[in-house]
MARGUDREN-773031 format. One record per residue (C-alpha): residue number from 1; x negated, y negated, z negated. Coordinates in nm, 3 decimals, always signed. Each point is the difference from the previous one (the first is absolute). Example, Ala and Ser with C-alpha at 12.3 -4.5 7.8 and 13.67 -1.06 7.14 Angstrom:
// MARGUDREN-773031
+-----+---------+---------+---------+
: num :       x :       y :       z :
+-----+---------+---------+---------+
:   1 :  -1.230 :  +0.450 :  -0.780 :
:   2 :  -0.137 :  -0.344 :  +0.066 :
+-----+---------+---------+---------+
END
This chain:
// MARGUDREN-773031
+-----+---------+---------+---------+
: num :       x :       y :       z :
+-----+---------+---------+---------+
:   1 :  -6.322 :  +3.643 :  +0.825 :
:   2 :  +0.213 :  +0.183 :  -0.269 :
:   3 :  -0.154 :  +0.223 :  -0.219 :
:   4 :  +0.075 :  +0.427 :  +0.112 :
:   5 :  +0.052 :  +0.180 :  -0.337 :
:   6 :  +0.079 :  +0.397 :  -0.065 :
:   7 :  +0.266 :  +0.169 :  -0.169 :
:   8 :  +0.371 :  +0.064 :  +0.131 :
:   9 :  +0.129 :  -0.235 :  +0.218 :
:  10 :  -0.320 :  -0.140 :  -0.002 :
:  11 :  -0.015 :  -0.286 :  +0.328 :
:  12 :  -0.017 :  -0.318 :  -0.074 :
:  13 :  +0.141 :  -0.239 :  +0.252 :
:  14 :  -0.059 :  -0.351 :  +0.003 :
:  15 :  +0.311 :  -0.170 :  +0.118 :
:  16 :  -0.036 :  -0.160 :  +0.336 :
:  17 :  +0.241 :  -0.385 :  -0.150 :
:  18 :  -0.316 :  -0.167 :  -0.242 :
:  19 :  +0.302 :  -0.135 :  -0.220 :
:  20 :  +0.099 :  +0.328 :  -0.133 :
:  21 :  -0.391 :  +0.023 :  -0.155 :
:  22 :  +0.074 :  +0.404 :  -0.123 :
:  23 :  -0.150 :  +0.348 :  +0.141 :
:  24 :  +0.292 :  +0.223 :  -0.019 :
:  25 :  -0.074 :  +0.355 :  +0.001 :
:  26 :  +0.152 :  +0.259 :  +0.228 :
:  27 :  -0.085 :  +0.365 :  +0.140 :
:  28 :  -0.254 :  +0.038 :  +0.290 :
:  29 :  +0.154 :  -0.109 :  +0.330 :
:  30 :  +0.292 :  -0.212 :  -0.178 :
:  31 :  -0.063 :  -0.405 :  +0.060 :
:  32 :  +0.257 :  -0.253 :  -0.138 :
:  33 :  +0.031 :  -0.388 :  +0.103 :
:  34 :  +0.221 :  -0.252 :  -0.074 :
:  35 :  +0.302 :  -0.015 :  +0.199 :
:  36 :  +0.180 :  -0.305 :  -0.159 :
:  37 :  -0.145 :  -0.240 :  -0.293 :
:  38 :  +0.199 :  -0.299 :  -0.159 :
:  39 :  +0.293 :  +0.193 :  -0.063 :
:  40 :  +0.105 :  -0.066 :  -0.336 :
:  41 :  +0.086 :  +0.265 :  -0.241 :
:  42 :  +0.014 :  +0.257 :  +0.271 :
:  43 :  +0.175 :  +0.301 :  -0.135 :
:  44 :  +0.249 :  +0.271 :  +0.205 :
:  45 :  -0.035 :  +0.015 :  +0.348 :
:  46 :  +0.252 :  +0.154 :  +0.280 :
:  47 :  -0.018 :  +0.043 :  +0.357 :
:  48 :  +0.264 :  -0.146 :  +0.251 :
:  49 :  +0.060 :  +0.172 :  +0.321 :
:  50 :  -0.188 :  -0.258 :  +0.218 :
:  51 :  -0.348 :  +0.075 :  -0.225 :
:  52 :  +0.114 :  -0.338 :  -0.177 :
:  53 :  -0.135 :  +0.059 :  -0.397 :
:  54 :  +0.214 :  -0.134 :  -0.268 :
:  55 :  -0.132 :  -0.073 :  -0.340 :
:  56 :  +0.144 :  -0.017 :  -0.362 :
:  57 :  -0.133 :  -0.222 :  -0.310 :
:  58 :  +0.098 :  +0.045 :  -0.308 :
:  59 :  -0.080 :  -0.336 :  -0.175 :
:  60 :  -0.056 :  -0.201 :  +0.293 :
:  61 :  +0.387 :  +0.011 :  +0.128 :
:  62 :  -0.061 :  +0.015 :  +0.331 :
:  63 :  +0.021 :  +0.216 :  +0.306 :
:  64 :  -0.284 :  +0.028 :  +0.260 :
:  65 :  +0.017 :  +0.152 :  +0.339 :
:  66 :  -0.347 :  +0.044 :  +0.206 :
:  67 :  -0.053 :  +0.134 :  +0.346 :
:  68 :  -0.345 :  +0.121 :  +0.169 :
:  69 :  +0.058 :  -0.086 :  +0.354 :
:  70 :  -0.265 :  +0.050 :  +0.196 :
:  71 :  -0.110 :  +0.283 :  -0.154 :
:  72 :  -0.287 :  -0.058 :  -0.155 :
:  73 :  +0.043 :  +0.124 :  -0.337 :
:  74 :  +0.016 :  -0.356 :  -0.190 :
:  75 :  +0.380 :  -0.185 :  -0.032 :
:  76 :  -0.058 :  -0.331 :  +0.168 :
:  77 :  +0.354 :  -0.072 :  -0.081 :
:  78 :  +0.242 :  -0.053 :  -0.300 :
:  79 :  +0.306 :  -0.148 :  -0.048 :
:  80 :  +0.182 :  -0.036 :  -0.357 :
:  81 :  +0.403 :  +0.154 :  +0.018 :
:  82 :  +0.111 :  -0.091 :  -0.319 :
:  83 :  -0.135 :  -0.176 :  -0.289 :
:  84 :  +0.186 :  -0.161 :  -0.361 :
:  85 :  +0.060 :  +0.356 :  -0.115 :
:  86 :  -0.063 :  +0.189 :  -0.324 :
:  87 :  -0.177 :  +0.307 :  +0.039 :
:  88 :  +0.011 :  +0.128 :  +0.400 :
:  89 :  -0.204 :  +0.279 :  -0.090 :
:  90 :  +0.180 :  +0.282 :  +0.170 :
:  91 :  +0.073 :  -0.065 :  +0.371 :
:  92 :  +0.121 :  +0.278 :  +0.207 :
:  93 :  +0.027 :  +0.042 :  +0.426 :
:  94 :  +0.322 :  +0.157 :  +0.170 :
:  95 :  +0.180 :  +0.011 :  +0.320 :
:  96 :  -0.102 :  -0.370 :  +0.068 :
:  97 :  +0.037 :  -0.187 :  -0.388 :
:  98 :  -0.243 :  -0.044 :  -0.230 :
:  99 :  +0.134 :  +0.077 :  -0.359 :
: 100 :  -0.069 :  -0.195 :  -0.293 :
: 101 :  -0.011 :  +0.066 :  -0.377 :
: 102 :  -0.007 :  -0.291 :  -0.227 :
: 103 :  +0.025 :  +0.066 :  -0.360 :
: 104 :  +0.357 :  +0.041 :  +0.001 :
: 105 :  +0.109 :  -0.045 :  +0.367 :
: 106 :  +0.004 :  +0.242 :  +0.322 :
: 107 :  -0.076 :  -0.239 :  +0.287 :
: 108 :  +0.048 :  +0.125 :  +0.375 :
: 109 :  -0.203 :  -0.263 :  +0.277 :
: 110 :  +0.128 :  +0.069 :  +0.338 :
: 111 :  -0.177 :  -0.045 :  +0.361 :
: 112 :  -0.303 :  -0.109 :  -0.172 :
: 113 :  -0.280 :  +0.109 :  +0.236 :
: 114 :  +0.194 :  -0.242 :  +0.290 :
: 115 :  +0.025 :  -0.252 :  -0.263 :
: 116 :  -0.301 :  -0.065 :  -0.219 :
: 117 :  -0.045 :  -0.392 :  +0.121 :
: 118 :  +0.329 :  -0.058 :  -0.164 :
: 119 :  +0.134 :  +0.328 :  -0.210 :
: 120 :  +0.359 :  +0.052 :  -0.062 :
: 121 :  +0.096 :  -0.066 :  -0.383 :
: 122 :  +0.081 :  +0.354 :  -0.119 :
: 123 :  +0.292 :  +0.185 :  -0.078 :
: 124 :  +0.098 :  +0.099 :  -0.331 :
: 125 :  +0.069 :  +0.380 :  -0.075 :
: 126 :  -0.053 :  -0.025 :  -0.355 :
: 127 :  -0.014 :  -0.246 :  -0.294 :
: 128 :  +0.083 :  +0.222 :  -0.299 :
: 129 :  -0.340 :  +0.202 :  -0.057 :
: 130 :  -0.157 :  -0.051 :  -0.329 :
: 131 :  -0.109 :  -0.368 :  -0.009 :
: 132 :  -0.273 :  +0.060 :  -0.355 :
: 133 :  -0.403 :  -0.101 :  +0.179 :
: 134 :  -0.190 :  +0.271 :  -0.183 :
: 135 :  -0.084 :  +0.288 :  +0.245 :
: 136 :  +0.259 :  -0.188 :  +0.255 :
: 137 :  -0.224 :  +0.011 :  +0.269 :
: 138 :  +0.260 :  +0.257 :  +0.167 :
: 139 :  -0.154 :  +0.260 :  +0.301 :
: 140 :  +0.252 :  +0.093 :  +0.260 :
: 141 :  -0.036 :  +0.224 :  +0.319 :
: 142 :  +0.225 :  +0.223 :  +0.227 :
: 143 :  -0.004 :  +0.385 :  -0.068 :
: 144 :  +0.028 :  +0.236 :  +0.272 :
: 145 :  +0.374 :  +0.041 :  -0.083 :
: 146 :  +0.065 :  -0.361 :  +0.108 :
: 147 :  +0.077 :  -0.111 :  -0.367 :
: 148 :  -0.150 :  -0.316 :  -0.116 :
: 149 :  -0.212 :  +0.109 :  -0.331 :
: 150 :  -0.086 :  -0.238 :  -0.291 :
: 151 :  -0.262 :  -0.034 :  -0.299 :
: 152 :  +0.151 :  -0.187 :  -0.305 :
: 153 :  -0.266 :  +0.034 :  -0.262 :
: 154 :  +0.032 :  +0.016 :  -0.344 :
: 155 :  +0.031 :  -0.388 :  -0.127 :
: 156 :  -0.240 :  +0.041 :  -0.300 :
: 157 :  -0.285 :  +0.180 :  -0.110 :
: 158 :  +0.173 :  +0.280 :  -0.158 :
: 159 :  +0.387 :  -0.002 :  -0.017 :
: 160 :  +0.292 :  +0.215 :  +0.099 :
: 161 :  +0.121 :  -0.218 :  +0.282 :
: 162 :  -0.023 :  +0.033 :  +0.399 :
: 163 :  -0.272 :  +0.232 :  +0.104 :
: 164 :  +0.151 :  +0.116 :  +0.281 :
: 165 :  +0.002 :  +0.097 :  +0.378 :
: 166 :  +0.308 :  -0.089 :  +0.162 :
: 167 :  +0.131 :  +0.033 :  +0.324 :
: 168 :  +0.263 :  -0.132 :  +0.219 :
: 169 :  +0.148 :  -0.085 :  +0.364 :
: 170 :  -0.169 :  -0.237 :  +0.247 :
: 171 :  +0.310 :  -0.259 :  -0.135 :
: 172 :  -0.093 :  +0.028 :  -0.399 :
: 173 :  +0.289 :  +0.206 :  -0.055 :
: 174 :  +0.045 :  +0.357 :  -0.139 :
: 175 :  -0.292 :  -0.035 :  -0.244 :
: 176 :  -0.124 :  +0.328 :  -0.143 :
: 177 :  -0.300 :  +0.058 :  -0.297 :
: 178 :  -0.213 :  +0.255 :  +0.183 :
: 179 :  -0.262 :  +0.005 :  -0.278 :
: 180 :  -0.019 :  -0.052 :  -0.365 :
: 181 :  -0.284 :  -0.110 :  -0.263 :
: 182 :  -0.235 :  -0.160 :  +0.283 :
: 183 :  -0.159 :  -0.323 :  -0.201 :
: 184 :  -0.117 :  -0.193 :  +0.273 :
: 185 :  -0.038 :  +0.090 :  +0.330 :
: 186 :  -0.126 :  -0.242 :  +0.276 :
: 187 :  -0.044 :  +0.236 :  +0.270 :
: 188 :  +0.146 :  +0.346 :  +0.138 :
: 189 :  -0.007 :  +0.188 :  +0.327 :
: 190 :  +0.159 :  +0.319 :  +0.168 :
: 191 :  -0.253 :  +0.269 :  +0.098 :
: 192 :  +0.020 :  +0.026 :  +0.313 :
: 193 :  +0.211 :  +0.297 :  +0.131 :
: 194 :  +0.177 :  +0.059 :  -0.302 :
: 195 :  +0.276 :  -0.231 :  -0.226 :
: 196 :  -0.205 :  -0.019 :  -0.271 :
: 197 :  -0.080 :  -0.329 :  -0.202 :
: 198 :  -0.352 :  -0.042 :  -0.108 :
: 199 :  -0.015 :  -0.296 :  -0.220 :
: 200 :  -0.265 :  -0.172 :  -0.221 :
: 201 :  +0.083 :  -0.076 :  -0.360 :
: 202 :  -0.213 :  -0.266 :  -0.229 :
: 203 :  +0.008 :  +0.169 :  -0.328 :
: 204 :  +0.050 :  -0.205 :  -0.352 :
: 205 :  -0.248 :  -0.269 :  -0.156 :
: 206 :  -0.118 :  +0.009 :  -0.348 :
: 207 :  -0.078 :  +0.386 :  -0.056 :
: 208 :  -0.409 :  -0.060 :  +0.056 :
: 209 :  -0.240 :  -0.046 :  +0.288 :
: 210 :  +0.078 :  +0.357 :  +0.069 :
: 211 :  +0.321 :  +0.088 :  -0.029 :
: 212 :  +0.291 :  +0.048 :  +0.165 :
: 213 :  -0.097 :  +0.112 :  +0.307 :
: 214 :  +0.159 :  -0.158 :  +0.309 :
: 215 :  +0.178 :  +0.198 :  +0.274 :
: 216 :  +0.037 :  +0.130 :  +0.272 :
: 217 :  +0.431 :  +0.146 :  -0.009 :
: 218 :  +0.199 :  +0.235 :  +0.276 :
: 219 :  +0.343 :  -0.064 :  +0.046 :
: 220 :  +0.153 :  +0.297 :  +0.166 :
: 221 :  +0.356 :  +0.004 :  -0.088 :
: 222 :  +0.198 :  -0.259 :  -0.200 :
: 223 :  +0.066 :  -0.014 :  -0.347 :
: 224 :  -0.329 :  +0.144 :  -0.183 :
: 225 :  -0.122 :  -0.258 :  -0.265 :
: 226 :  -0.358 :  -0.043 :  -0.044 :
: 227 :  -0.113 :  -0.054 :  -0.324 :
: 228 :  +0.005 :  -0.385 :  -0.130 :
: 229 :  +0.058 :  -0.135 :  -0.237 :
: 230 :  -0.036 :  +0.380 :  -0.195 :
: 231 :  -0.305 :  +0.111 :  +0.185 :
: 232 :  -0.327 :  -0.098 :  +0.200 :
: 233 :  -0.196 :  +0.167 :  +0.182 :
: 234 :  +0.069 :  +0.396 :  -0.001 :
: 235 :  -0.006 :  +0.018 :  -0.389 :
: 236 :  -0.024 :  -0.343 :  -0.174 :
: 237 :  +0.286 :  -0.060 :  -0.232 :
: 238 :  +0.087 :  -0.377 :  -0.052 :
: 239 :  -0.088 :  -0.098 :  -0.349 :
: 240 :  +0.304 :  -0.167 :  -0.046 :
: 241 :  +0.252 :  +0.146 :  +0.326 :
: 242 :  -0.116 :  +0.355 :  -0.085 :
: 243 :  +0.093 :  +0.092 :  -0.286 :
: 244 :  +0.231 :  +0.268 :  -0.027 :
: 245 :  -0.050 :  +0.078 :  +0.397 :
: 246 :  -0.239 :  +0.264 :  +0.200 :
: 247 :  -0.216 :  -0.101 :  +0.336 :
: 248 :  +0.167 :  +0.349 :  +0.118 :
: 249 :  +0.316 :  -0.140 :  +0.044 :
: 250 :  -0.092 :  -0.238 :  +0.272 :
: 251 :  -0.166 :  +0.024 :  +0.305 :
: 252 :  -0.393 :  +0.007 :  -0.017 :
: 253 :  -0.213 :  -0.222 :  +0.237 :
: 254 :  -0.122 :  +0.148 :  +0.316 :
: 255 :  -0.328 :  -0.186 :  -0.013 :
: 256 :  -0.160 :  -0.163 :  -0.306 :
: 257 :  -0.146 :  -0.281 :  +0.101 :
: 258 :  -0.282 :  -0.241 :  -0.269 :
: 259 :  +0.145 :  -0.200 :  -0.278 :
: 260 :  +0.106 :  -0.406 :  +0.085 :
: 261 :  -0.169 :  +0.075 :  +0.410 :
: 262 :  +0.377 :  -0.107 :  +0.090 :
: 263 :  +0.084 :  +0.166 :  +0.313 :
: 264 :  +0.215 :  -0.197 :  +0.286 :
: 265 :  -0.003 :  +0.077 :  +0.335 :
: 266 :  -0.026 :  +0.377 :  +0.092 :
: 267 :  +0.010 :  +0.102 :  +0.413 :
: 268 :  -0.036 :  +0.317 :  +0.181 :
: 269 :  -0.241 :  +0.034 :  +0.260 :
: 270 :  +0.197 :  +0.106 :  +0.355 :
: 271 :  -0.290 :  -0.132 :  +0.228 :
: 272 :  -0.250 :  +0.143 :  +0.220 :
: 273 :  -0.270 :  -0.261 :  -0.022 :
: 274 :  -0.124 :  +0.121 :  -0.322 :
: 275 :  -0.145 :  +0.352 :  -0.040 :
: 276 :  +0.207 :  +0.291 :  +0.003 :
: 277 :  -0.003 :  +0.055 :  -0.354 :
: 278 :  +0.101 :  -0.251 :  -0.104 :
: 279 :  +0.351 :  +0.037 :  +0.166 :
: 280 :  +0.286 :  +0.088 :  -0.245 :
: 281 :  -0.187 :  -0.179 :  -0.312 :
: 282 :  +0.119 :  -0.284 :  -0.147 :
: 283 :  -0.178 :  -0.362 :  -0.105 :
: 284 :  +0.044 :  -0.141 :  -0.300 :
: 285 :  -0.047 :  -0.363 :  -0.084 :
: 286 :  -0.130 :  -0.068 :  -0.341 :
: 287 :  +0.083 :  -0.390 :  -0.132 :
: 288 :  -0.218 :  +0.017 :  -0.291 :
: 289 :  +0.026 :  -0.031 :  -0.414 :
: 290 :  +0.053 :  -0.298 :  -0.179 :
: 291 :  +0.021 :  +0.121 :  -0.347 :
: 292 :  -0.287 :  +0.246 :  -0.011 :
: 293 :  -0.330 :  -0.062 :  -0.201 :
: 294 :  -0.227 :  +0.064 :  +0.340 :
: 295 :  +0.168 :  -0.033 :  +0.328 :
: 296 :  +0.133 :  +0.292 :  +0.224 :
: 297 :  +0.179 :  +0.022 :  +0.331 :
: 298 :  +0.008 :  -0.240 :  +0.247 :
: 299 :  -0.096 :  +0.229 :  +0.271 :
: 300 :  +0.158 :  +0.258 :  +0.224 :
: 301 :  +0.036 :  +0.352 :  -0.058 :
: 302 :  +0.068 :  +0.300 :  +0.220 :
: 303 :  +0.222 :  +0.226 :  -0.106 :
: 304 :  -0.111 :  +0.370 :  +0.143 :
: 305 :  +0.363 :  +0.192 :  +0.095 :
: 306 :  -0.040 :  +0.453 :  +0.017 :
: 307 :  +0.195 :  +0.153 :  +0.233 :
: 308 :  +0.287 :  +0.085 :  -0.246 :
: 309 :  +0.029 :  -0.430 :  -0.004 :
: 310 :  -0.070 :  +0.011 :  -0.284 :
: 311 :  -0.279 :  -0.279 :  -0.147 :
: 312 :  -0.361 :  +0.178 :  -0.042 :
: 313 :  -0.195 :  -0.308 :  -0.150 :
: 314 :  -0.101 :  -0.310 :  +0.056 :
: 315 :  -0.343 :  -0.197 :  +0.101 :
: 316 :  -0.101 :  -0.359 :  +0.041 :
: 317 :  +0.030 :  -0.083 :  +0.428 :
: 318 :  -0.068 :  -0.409 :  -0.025 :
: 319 :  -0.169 :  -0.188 :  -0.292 :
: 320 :  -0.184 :  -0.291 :  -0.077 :
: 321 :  +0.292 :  -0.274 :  -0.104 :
: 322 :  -0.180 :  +0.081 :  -0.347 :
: 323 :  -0.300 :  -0.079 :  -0.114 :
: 324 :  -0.107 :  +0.051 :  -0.404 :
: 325 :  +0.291 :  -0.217 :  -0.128 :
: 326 :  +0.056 :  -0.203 :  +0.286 :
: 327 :  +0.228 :  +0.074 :  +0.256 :
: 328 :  +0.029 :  -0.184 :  +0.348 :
: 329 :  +0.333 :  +0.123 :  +0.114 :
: 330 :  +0.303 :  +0.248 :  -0.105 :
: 331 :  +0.102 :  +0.267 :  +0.262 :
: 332 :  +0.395 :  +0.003 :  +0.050 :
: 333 :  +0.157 :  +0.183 :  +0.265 :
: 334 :  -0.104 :  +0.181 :  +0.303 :
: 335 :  +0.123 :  +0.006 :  +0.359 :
: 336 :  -0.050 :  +0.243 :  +0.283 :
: 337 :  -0.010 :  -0.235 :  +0.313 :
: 338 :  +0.074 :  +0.241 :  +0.346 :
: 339 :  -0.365 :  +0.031 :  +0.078 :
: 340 :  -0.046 :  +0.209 :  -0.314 :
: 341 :  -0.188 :  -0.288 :  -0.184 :
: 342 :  +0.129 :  -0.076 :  -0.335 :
: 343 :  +0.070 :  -0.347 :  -0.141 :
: 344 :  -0.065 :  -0.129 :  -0.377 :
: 345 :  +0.124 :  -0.309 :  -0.176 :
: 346 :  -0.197 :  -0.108 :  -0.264 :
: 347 :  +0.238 :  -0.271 :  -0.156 :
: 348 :  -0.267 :  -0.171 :  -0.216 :
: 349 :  -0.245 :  -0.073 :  +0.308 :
: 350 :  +0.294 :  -0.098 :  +0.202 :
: 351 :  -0.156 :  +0.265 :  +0.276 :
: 352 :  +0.118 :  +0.268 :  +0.232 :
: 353 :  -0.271 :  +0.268 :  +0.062 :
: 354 :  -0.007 :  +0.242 :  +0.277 :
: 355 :  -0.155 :  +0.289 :  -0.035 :
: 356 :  -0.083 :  +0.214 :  +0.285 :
: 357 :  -0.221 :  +0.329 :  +0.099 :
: 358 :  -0.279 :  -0.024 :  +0.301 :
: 359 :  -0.209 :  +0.298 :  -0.087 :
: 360 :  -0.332 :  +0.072 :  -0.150 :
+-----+---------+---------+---------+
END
């Protein structure tokens, strides 16, 4: 039986698949399960209007999609929709397509959930986006103004290239920069209600175990720049992009999240199967350091929202993927599935958890 421990968020649940071989920690009355194993490199996932889940890789070039049929909270099937590509990381669903970036093409997949024995080979919106492989792993996803919003990260470590949010029509044309002096972000989401852009932001490498934090940035109009390469963090000039420049020009980070915990995937909760205060918050998937003297991440957070929507803090909701300097998986990105469960890739397992509420 697993072992009960105290402390915040203190229930440890022994995973019902014996391959998986980790506790995972969650609040009282949360379970999680596998819903899908021996899907490589498991990364973004998006919904399709016939519950059909599509998932994103970023190294293993492919496209998944998985279905639960029956019901029964597992995926018993999964077909593979495209495969030979560079870096599928960002897949997005609308009015019937599933969108595609990879590296430095927009891809648009047509009739796919009638057509996953023998998928359609895709059409090509784009080839012209920047082609360079460090931070390519592009994140896409409609906004609630029916624009077609992009992530090209900054190609280096610290440079003044990309580092932008873009946005453009459901075609690829009439591309806009709606944000400026975002380094990398893998993952962004509109609270719901409003047009606002919450995005997460992986901060520099090479300032420390402890510095710069990473973020948690609003977007609520276009054209605000947000600090890098000048700034990090609310008030940490750039030894060498600083100079000369002031953290008050530039917009400050909403949420300060740890150093090198590189957040991904962030969702708001909508549901009603989860407690009712949790609704409005957001989840935050942490991927995990891998230039820090003692691990951190690899968890998820949840990200408390006050009535003014504006972020109050932020605590630990599932752990375990870590333990001392070992770490058994890397949370991605999250899902909210129509039952108000929530789904979690964990691309170096290969898994897709579920994680549910039944109550005390």
């Amino acid at each position: 039986m697993p072992k009960i421990a105290s402390g915040l968020c203190a229930l440890l649940l022994a995973l019902a698949t014996g391959s998986v071989g980790a506790e995972l920690r969650l609040p009282p009355g949360f379970r999680i399960a596998v819903w899908a194993e021996g899907v490589r490199d498991a990364r973004t996932l998006v919904l399709a209007d016939d519950g059909t889940v599509f998932v994103g890789t970023r190294s293993a070039g492919r496209v998944y999609a998985l279905r639960d049929a029956d019901g029964d909270g597992r995926a018993e099937r999964r077909w593979t929709v495209a495969e030979g590509l560079q870096m599928p990381n960002g897949i997005a669903w609308r009015d019937g397509s599933l969108y595609v970036a990879d590296l430095d093409r927009l891809l648009r997949y047509d009739g796919l959930p009638a057509r996953l024995d023998a998928p359609p080979a895709p059409r090509v919106l784009r080839d012209d986006l920047s082609d360079e492989r460090h931070h390519g792993w592009r994140f896409i996803a409609f906004g609630p103004d029916g624009k077609l919003y992009l992530a090209l990260g900054a190609p280096c470590n610290v440079c003044e290239r990309l580092a932008e949010i873009r946005r453009m029509d459901a075609d690829g044309r009439n591309e806009e920069v709606v944000a400026r002096g975002i380094r990398n972000s893998v993952g962004f989401a509109w609270r719901p209600g409003t047009t606002e852009l919450w995005l997460t932001d992986n901060g520099r490498d090479w300032l420390g175990d402890d510095r710069p934090p990473d973020e948690i940035d609003i977007v609520t109009a276009p054209g605000r720049h947000y600090g890098y390469p000048y700034c990090h963090g609310r008030d940490i000039p750039d030894p060498e992009f600083g100079r000369g420049k002031s953290c008050a020009d530039y917009a400050p980070p909403a949420l300060e999240l740890g150093a090198h915990v590189a957040p991904l995937g962030i969702a708001f909760y909508t549901g009603t199967q989860f407690p009712a205060e949790y609704r409005g918050d957001a989840f935050v998937a942490e991927h995990g350091s891998w230039n820090r003297s003692r691990k951190v991440g690899y968890r998820v957070i949840r990200v408390r929202i006050g009535a003014d929507g504006r972020p109050l803090g932020y605590e630990p909701f599932a752990e375990g993927w870590l333990d001392g300097e070992h770490a058994s998986g890397r949370p991605s990105y999250l899902l909210q599935l129509p039952d108000g469960s929530l789904l979690l890739s964990d691309d170096a397992g290969g898994r897709l958890y579920r994680i549910s509420y039944r109550g005390p």
